[in-house]
N, C-alpha and C positions, 0 to 999 in steps of 0.2 A: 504494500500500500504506500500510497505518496505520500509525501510531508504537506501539511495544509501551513499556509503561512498565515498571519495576522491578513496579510493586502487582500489574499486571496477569500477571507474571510468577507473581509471589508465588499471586495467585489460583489459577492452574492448577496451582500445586503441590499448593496445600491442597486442591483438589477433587480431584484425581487424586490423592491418599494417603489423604483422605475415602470415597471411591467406589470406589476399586479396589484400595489397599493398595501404590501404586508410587508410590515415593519418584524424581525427578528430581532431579539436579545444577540448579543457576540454566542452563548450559548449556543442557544437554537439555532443560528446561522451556523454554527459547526458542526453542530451534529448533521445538519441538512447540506451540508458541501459532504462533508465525509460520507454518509450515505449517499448521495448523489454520483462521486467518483469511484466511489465505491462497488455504483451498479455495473459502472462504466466498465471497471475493471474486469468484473465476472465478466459481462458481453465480449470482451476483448478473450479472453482465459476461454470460455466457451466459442469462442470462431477462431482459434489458434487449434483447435484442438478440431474442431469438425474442416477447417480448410488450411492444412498444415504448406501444404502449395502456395498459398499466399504471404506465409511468411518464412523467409529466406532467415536463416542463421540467428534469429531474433527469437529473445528468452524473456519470459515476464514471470 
C-alpha cells in the first residue's frame, strides 16, 4: 500500500467539497483516500493476475 501524505489528504478534501459539497474531518478524509487507493490497488492486483501479458516485468 502507498504512503498517503498530508497534501494528498488535503487534495481529496478540496475535491470532495468542490464536486459534491461534503466537507470531511482530516480523519475521514483519510480513511476515504486510503480506502479509495486502496480499491485501486486490489483492481490493479486483480488485472495483473487475470492479464499477466499486459504487464511486462512489473511487481506490485
Amino acid at each position: 500500500m502507498v504512503h498517503i501524505t498530508p497534501e494528498t489528504v488535503e487534495n481529496f478534501k478540496r475535491m470532495f467539497k468542490r464536486e459534491y459539497g461534503v466537507e470531511y474531518s482530516d480523519q475521514e478524509a483519510w480513511e476515504a483516500t486510503h480506502n479509495f487507493i486502496g480499491f485501486f490497488d486490489l483492481l490493479l492486483k486483480v488485472d495483473q493476475r487475470e492479464n499477466p501479458e499486459n504487464y511486462i516485468d512489473q511487481k506490485i
